[in-house]
C-alpha positions as CSV (number, residue, x, y, z in Angstrom):
1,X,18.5,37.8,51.0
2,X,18.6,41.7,50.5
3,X,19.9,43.7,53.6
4,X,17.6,46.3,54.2
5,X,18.1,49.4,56.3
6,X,15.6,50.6,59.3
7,X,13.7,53.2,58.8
8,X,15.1,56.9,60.0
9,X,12.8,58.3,62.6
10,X,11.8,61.6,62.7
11,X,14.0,63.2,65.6
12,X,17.2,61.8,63.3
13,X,15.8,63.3,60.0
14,X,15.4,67.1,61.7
15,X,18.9,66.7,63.2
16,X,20.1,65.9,59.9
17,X,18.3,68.5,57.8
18,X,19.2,71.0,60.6
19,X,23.3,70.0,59.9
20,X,22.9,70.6,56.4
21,X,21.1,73.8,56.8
22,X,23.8,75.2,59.0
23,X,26.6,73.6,56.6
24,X,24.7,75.6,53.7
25,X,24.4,79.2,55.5
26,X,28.3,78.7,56.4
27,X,29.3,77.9,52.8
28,X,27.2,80.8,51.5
29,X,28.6,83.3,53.7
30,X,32.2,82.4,52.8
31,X,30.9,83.0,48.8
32,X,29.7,86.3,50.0
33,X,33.1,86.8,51.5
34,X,35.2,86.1,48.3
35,X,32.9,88.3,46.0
36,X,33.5,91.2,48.2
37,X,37.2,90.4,48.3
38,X,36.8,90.2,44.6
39,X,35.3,93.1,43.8
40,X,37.7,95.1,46.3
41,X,40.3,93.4,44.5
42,X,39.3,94.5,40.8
43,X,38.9,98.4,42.2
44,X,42.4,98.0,43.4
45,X,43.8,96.6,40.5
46,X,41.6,100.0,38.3
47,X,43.0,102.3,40.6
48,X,46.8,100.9,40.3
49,X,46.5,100.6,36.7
50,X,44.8,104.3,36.0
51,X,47.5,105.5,38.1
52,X,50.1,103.9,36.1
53,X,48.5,105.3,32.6
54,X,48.9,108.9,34.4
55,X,52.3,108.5,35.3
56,X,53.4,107.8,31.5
57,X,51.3,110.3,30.3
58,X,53.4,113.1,32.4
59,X,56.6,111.4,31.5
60,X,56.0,112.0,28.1
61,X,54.8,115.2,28.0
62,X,58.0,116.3,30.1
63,X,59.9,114.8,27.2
64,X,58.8,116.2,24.3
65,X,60.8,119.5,23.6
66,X,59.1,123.1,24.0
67,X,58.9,125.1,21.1
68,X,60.6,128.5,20.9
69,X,58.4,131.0,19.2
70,X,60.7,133.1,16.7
71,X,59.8,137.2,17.2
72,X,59.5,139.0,14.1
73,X,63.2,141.5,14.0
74,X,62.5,145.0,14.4
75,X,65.1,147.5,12.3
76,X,65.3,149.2,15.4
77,X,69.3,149.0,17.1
78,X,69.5,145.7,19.3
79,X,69.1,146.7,23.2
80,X,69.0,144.5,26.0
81,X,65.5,143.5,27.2
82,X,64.9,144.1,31.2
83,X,63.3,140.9,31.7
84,X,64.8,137.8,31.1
85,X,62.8,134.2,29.9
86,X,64.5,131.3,30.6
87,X,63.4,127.8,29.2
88,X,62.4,125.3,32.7
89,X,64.9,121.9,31.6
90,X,62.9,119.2,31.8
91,X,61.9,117.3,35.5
92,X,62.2,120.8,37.1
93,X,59.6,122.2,39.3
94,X,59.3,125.6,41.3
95,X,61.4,128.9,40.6
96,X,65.3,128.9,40.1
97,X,67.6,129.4,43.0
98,X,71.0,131.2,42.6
99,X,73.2,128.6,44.6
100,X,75.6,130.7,46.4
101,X,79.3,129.3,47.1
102,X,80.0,128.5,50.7
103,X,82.7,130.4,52.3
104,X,84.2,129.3,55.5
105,X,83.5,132.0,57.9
106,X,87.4,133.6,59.2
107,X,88.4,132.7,63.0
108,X,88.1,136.1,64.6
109,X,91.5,137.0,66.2
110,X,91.8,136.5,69.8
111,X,92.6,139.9,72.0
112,X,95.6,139.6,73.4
113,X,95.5,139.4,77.5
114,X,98.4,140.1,79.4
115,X,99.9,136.6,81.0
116,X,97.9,136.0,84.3
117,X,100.3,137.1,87.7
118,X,102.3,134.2,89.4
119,X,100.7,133.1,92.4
120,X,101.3,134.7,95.7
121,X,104.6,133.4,97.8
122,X,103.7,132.9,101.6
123,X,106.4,132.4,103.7
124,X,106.2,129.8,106.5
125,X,108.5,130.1,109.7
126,X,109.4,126.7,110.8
127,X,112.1,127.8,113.6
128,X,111.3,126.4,117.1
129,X,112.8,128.5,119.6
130,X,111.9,125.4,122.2
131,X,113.7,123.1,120.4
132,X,116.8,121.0,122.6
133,X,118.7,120.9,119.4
134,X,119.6,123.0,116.5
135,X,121.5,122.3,113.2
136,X,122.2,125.9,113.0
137,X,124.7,127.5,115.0
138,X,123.8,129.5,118.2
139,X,126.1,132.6,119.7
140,X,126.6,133.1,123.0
141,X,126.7,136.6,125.2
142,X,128.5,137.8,128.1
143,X,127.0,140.2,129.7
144,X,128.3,142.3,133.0
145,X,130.1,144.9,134.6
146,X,133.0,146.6,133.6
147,X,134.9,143.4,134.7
148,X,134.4,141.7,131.4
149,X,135.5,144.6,129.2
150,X,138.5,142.8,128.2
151,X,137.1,139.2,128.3
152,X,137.2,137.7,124.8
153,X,135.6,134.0,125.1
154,X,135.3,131.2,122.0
155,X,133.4,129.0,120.7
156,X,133.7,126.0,118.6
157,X,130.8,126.7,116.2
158,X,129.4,130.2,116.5
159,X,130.4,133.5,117.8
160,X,130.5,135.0,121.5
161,X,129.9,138.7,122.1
162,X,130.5,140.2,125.4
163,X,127.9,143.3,126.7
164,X,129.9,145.1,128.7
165,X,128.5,148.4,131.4
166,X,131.1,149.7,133.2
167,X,129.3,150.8,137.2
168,X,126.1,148.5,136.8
169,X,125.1,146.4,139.1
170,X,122.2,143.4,139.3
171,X,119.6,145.1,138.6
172,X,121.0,147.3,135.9
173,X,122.4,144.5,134.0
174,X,118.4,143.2,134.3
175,X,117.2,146.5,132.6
176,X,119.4,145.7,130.0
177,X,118.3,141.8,128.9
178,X,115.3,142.7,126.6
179,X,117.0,144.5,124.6
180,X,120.1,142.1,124.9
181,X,118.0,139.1,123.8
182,X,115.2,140.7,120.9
183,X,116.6,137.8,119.0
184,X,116.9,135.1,121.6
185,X,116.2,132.2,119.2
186,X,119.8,132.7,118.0
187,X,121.6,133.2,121.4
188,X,122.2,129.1,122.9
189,X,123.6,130.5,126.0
190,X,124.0,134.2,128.2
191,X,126.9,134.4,130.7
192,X,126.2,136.9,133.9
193,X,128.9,138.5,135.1
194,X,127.9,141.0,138.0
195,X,127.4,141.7,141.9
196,X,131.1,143.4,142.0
197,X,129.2,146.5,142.9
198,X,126.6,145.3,144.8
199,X,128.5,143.3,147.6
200,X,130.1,147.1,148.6
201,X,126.6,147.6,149.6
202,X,127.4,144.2,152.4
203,X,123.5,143.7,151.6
204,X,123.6,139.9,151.0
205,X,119.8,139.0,150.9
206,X,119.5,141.6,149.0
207,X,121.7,140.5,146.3
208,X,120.6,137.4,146.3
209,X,117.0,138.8,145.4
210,X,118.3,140.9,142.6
211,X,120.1,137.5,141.2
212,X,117.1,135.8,140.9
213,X,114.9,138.3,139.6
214,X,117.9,139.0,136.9
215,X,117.6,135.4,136.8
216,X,114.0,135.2,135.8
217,X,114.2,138.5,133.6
218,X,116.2,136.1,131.1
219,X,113.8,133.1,131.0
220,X,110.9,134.9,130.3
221,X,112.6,136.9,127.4
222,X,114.6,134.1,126.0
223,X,113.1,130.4,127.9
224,X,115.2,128.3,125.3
225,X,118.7,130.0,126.6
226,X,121.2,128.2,129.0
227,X,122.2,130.9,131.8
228,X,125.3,130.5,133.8
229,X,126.2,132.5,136.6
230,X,129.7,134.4,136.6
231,X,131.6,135.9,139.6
232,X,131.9,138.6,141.5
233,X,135.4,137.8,141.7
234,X,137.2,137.9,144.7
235,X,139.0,141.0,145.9
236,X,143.1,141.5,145.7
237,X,144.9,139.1,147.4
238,X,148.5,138.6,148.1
239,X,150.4,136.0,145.5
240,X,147.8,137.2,143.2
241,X,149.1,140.4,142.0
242,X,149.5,139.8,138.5
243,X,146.0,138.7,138.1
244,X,144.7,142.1,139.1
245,X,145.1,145.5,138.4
246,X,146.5,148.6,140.1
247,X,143.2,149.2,141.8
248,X,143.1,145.3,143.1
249,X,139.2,145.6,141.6
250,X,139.4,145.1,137.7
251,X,141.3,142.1,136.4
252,X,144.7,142.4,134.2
253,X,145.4,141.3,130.9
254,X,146.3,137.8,132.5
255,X,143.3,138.0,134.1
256,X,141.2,138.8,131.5
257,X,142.6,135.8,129.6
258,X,142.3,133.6,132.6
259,X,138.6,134.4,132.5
260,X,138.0,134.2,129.0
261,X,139.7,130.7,129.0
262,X,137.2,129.4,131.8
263,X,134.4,131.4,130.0
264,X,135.1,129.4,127.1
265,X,135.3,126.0,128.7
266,X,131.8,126.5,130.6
267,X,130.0,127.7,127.2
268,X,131.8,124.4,125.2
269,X,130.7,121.8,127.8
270,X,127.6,122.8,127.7
């Protein structure tokens, strides 16, 4: 018994013929878009070849040699023409160029400056005349009346030199300790030596006024100085006559030594 196939309808046949229709335009636009290509594809291929022909063509006409032209010789004496022909070689284009030979330009010479000036030397004080202790060595100064003319103290480092104004009393040995001390930063003690002149006088407050502004006169030139207070010595007395000269006022040469010898103890102890 043969099989045999229903019948199509008519909604399935219009689907169907609508596919192939579709399928059709689709194919036929892809043709369209191959001879295009094609034919874009043959112009290409003219142009690249005609380009190719004109190429060979210029390479052999730059080969081929150019042919002098022989001028007809004149009996006329040889002379050098003013204008010069020259034959192009072959593959060169545009005029000729003289190539000129670098040269490598001199260094120009440098002037010659005088050497610059050394730098300026400052020079820094670093002396403290406050300072308790020194590594330097300090003098000493005696400074009085005209009892200490012949007093001659020591020292074990440094030097002692004795100021010595015969008549003067507190106040005039006072006047005299600026000028005594300009350098008091050197000066580690002052001994003061007067009053022999001033206790005539029998004014005792007094005195002791003129000792302390002497006194003060030396701290506010020289604050860092040690002061120690010398005398007046006592008067002549008997059992003490060597100690004293003829006037019983002014001390002998034993006396002098005597007081340069506690001088000299004071000023090391200290």
């Amino acid at each position: 018994m043969a099989n045999l196939c229903p019948p199509l309808s008519a909604g399935e046949d219009t689907f169907e013929l609508h596919s192939l229709q579709l399928e059709l335009e689709a194919v036929e636009k892809q043709i369209q878009e191959l001879l295009v290509r094609q034919t874009e594809l043959r112009e290409r291929r003219a142009a690249l070849e005609s380009s190719r022909v004109s190429i060979q063509r210029d390479t052999n006409t730059l080969t081929t040699s150019t042919p002098c032209a022989s001028l007809p010789r004149s009996r006329a004496p040889w002379t050098r023409s003013s204008q010069m022909s020259f034959t192009p070689a072959p593959g060169h284009h545009g005029p000729w160029v003289q190539q000129q030979r670098k040269t490598r330009a001199r260094p120009r010479p440098r002037p010659r400056t005088s050497p610059p000036p050394p730098p300026p030397v400052f020079e820094i004080s670093t002396r403290n005349r406050f300072a308790p202790l020194r590594e330097t060595e300090r003098d000493a100064v005696i400074v009085g009346d005209s009892i200490v003319r012949y007093v001659r103290a020591t020292l074990a480092k440094g030097k002692v030199h004795t100021h010595c104004f015969p008549g003067a009393r507190v106040l005039d040995v006072s006047a005299q300790i600026p000028a005594i001390l300009k350098d008091g930063e050197s000066v580690g003690a002052i001994v003061l030596h007067a009053g022999v002149n001033d206790t005539r006088l029998r004014q005792t407050e007094v005195l002791k006024r003129d000792f302390s502004s002497l006194i003060e006169t030396v701290r506010s030139t020289s604050p860092a100085t040690r002061i120690i207070v010398s005398g007046p010595l006592p008067t002549y007395r008997r059992g003490h006559e060597r100690l004293f000269r003829a006037d019983g006022l002014h001390p002998s040469r034993v006396g002098a030594e005597l007081l340069s010898d506690n001088i000299s103890r004071t000023l090391r102890s200290i």
